[in-house]
C-alpha positions in Angstrom: -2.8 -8.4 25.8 -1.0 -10.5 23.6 2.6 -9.3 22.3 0.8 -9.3 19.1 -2.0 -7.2 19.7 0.4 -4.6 21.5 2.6 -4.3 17.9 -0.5 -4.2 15.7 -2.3 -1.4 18.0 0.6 0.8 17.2 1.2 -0.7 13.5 -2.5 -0.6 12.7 -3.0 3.3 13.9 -0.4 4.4 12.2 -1.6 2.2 8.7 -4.7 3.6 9.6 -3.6 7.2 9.2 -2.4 6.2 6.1 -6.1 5.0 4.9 -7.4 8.1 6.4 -5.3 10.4 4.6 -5.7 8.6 1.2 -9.6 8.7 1.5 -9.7 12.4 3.0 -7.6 13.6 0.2 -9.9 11.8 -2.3 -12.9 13.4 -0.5 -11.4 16.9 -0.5 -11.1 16.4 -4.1 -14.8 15.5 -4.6 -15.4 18.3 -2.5 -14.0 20.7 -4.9 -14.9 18.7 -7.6 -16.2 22.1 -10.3 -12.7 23.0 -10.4 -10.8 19.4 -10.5 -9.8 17.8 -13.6 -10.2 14.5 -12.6 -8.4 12.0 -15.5 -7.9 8.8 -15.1 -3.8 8.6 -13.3 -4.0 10.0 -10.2 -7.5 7.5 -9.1 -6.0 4.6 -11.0 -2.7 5.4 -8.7 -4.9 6.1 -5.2 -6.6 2.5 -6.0 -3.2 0.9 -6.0 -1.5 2.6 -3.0 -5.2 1.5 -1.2 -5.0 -1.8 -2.5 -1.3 -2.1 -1.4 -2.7 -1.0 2.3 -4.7 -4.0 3.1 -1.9 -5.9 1.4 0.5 -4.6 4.8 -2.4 -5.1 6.9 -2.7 -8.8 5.9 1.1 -9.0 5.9 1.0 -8.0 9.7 -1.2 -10.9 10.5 0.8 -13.4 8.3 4.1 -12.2 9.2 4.2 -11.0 12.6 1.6 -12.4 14.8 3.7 -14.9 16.2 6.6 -12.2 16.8 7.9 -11.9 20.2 7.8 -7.9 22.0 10.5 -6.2 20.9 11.0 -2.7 20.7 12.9 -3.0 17.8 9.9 -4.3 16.0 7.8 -1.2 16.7 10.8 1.0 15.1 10.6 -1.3 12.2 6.9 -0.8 12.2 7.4 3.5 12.6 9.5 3.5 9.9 7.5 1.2 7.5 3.8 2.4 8.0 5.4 6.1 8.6 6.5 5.9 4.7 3.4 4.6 3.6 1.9 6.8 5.1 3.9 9.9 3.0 3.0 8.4 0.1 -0.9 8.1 0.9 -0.9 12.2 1.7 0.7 12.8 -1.1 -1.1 10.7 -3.7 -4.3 13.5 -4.0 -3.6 17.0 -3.7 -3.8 19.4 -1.1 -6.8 21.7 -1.9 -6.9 24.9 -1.6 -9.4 27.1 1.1 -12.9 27.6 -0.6 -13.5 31.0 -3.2 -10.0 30.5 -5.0 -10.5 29.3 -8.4 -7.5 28.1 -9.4 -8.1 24.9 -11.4 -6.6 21.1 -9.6 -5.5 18.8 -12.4 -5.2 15.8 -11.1 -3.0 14.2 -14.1 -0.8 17.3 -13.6 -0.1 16.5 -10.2 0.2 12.7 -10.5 3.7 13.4 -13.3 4.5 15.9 -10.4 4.6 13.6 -7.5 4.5 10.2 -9.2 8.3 9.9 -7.8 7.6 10.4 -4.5 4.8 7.8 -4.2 5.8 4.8 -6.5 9.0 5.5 -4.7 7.8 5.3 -1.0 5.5 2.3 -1.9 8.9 0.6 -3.1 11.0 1.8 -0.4 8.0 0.4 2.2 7.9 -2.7 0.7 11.7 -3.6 0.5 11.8 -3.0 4.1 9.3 -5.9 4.4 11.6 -7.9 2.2 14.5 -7.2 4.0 13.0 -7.7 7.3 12.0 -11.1 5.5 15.5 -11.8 4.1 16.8 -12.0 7.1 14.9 -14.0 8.8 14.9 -16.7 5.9 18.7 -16.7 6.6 18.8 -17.6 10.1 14.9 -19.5 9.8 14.3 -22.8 7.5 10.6 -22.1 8.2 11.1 -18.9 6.7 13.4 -20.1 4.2 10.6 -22.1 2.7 8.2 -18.6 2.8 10.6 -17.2 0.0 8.8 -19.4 -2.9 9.2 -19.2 -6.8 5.5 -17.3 -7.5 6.8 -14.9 -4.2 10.1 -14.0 -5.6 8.6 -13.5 -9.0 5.8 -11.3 -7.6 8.6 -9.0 -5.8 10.4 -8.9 -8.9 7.5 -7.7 -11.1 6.5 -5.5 -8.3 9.7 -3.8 -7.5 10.6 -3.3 -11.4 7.1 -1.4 -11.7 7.6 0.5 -8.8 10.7 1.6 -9.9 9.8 2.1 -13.5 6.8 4.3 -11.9 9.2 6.1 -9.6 11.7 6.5 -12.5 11.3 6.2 -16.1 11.0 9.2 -18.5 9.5 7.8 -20.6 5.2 8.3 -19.6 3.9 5.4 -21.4 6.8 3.5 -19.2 4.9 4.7 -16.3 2.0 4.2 -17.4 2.3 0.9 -18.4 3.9 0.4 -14.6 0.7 1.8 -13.1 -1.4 -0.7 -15.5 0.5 -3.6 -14.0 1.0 -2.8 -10.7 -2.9 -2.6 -10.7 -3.6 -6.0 -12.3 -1.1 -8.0 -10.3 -2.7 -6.1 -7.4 -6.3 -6.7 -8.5 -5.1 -10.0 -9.6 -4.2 -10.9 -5.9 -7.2 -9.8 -4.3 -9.3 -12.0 -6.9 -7.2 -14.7 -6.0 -8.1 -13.8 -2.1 -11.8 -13.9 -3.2 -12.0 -17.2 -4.7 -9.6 -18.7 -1.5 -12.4 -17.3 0.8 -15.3 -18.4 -1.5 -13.8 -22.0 -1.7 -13.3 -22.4 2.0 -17.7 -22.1 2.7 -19.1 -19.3 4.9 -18.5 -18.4 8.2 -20.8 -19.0 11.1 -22.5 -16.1 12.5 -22.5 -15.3 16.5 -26.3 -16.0 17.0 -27.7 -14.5 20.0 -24.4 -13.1 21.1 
């Protein structure tokens, strides 16, 4: 087992609670779907946080496959994927046991707990940046990671997050969510074409 390998089969469970949560609380919500306002924030916001996910997960291949075993590294990884994963249970909301009517509004609850998520999706982020920081000081080759479209894509990103976490104003956060989503969405497209452009891959025939 590579060093690798060990890191991500801690990193990934725990990520992986985080996926399971987010999709479990979205699930409970279907479940009791005759009593759920549904609106549009709080599955605009779960589409985010998801999309932000396999963001991480690729950032643990790009970023730390070539990392040596350290045990410090799998604290780093506890505390990262450990405050994803608070803001992934706490993006839908906990329903209640079956034969009590009281109604779930989910726009209700996303201007509740908007604070909490934007802010631990920023807060798990700039701990990637940090992490990245410092290496670019003591690394040319991860000087030269830190380019102009990254630092302007961290920018945007942690000025929406913030906004989200923040501002008083509701079409402020609004207008956060709206962009966090495109740039989000925008990146995956981006992803997409990459893949598209570089041909299929060849199946394991007979294997």
């Amino acid at each position: 087992m590579s060093a690798f390998e060990f890191f991500f089969s801690f990193y990934g469970l725990l990520l992986g609670l985080s996926v399971a949560e987010l999709v479990g609380g979205f699930a409970r919500v279907l479940h009791e779907r005759q009593r759920v306002r549904f609106g549009w924030l709080t599955p605009l916001l779960a589409l985010f946080v998801a999309v932000d996910l396999v963001t991480f997960w690729n950032q643990a291949w790009v970023f730390f496959r070539d990392a040596p075993f350290n045990p410090a590294l799998l604290l780093v990884g506890l505390i990262i994927a450990a405050t994803f994963y608070i803001a992934a249970s706490i993006t839908f909301p906990r329903v209640t046991a079956e034969g009590v009517e009281t109604a779930i509004d989910l726009d209700a609850h996303f201007w509740a707990h908007r604070g909490v998520v934007f802010g631990c999706v920023f807060a798990a982020n700039a701990m990637v940046w940090l992490l990245l920081g410092a290496l670019a000081g003591i690394s040319e080759a991860w000087a030269a990671v830190w380019t102009p479209r990254l630092m302007l894509g961290v920018a945007l990103f942690a000025a929406c997050t913030l906004a989200g976490a923040f501002a008083r104003q509701r079409g402020v956060v609004i207008a956060a969510l709206l962009v966090l989503l495109v740039y989000a969405l925008w990146n995956m497209a981006r992803a997409a074409s990459a893949l598209f452009a570089a041909g299929v891959w060849t199946p394991a025939v007979g294997s």
